[in-house]
N, C-alpha and C positions, 0 to 999 in steps of 0.2 A: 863799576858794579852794574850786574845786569840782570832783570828780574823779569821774568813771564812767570805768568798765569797757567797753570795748569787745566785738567780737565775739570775739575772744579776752580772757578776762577776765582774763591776767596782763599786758595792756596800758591802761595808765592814760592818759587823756585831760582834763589839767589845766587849767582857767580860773581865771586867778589873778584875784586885786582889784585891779581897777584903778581908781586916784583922778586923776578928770581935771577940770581948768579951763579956762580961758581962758589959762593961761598954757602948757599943754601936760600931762602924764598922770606919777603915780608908782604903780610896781609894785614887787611883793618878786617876783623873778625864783626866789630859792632862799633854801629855810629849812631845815637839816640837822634839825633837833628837829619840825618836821611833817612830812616827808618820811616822815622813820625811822615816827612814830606813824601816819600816815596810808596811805601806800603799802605801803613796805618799806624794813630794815634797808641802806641802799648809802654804800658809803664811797667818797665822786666823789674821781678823781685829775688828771685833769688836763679841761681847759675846752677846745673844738676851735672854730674859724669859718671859714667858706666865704663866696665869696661867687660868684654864677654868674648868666650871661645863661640870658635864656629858649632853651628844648627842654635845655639843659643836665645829663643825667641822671647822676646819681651813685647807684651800684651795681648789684647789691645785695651788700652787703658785710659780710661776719663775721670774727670772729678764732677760729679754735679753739680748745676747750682745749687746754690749763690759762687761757688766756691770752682765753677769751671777754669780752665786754662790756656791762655795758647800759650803756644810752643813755637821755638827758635832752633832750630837743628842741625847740626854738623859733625862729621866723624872724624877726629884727628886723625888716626891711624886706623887702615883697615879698609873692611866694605859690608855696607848691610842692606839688604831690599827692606823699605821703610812704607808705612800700608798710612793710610788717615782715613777715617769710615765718616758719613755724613751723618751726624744723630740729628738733626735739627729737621723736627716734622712738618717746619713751612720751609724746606726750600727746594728750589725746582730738583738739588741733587742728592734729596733726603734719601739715603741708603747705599749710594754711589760709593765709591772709593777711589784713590788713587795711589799709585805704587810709583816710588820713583830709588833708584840706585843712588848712596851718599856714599864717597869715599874721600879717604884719605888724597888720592892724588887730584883727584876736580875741585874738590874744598869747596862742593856746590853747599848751600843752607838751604832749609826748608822753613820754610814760615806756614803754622798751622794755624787759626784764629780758634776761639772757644766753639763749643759744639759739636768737635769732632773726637771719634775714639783712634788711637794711635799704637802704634806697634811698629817693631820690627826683628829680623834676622838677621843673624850673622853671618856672611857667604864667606868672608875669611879665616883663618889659623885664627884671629884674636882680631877686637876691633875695640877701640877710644870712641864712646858717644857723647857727645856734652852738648844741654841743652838750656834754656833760658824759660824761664814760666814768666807769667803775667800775675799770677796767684800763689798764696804759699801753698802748702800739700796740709790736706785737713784731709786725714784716716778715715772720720766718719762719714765724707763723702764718695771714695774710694771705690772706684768700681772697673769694671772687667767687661770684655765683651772676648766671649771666648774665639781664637785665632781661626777655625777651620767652616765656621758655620758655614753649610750650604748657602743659606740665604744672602751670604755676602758676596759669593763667587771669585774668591778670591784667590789668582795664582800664585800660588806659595811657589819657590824654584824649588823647594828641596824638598826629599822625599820624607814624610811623617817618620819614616824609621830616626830622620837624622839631628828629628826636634829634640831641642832639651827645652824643658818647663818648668818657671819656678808652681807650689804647691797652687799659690794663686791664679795664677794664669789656669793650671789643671782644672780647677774649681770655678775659671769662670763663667757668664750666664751666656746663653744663649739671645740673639737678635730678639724673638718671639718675648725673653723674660726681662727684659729691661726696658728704664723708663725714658722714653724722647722729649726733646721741648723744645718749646718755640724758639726763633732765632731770638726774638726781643729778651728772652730769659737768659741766652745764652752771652747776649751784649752786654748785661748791665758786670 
């Protein structure tokens, strides 16, 4: 397994081993004893999957504290440009982003820690997302940071005509209308 740090460096960018033959490929998707020693301490609670056609955009989405989450991510089948926004108002990359390509053939994972909002699009026919929380999903923390904001600058590959948006996403807030917190809120 092999993990760099991204442009924000509490974002991990995993390539795991992969054993492939003629009969088809075996991976270790998840190891709780390398994870803890290699990345960081996260005790994953529940396991999430999607599956969506192409322009298909999902978020960008956070849970507040108390009830923040990180995220573990991988796309079985397919390919998505995958976004992580920096909410946390003490850190040197508060408002940054980083965009990174997950597919189905690299079997790369993306490790998100709390504090950040997350999204992504479908660049394929259909694409498999499955992901890992730290936290359950509590509705009443549930929030949105809508996909296009100027303020985030963010290169979307495809063009607006090709978005699909669930109602929520539609509805979500703007950078300016939402609330930030400190990293320490976003660790406990």
């Amino acid at each position: 397994m092999n993990i760099e740090s991204l442009e924000i460096p509490d974002i991990k960018l995993i390539s795991p081993s992969v054993f492939s033959d003629d009969r088809g490929y075996f991976m270790e998707t998840f190891n709780q004893r390398l994870f803890n020693e290699k990345i960081k301490v996260t005790n994953f609670l529940q396991d999430n999957e999607s599956s969506s056609s192409f322009g298909v955009l999902r978020g960008l989405h956070f849970q507040e504290p108390p009830y923040a989450q990180a995220k573990l991510m991988r796309v079985i089948t397919g390919e998505v440009f995958d976004v992580a926004v920096d909410l946390r108002s003490d850190s040197v990359t508060f408002g940054k982003h980083v965009t990174v390509l997950l597919n189905g053939e690299n079997k790369e994972m993306l490790y998100i820690p709390r504090g950040f909002a997350h999204g992504f699009v479908v660049m394929s026919e259909k694409a498999v997302f499955s992901y890992k929380v730290d936290s359950y999903y509590y509705p009443q923390s549930e929030n949105s940071l809508i996909w296009d904001d100027r303020n985030l600058n963010i290169n979307w590959p495809l063009d607006k005509t090709e978005i699909q948006l669930s109602k929520k996403d539609i509805d979500a807030k703007s950078w300016k209308q939402i609330s930030f917190f400190e990293k320490k809120v976003w660790e406990n």
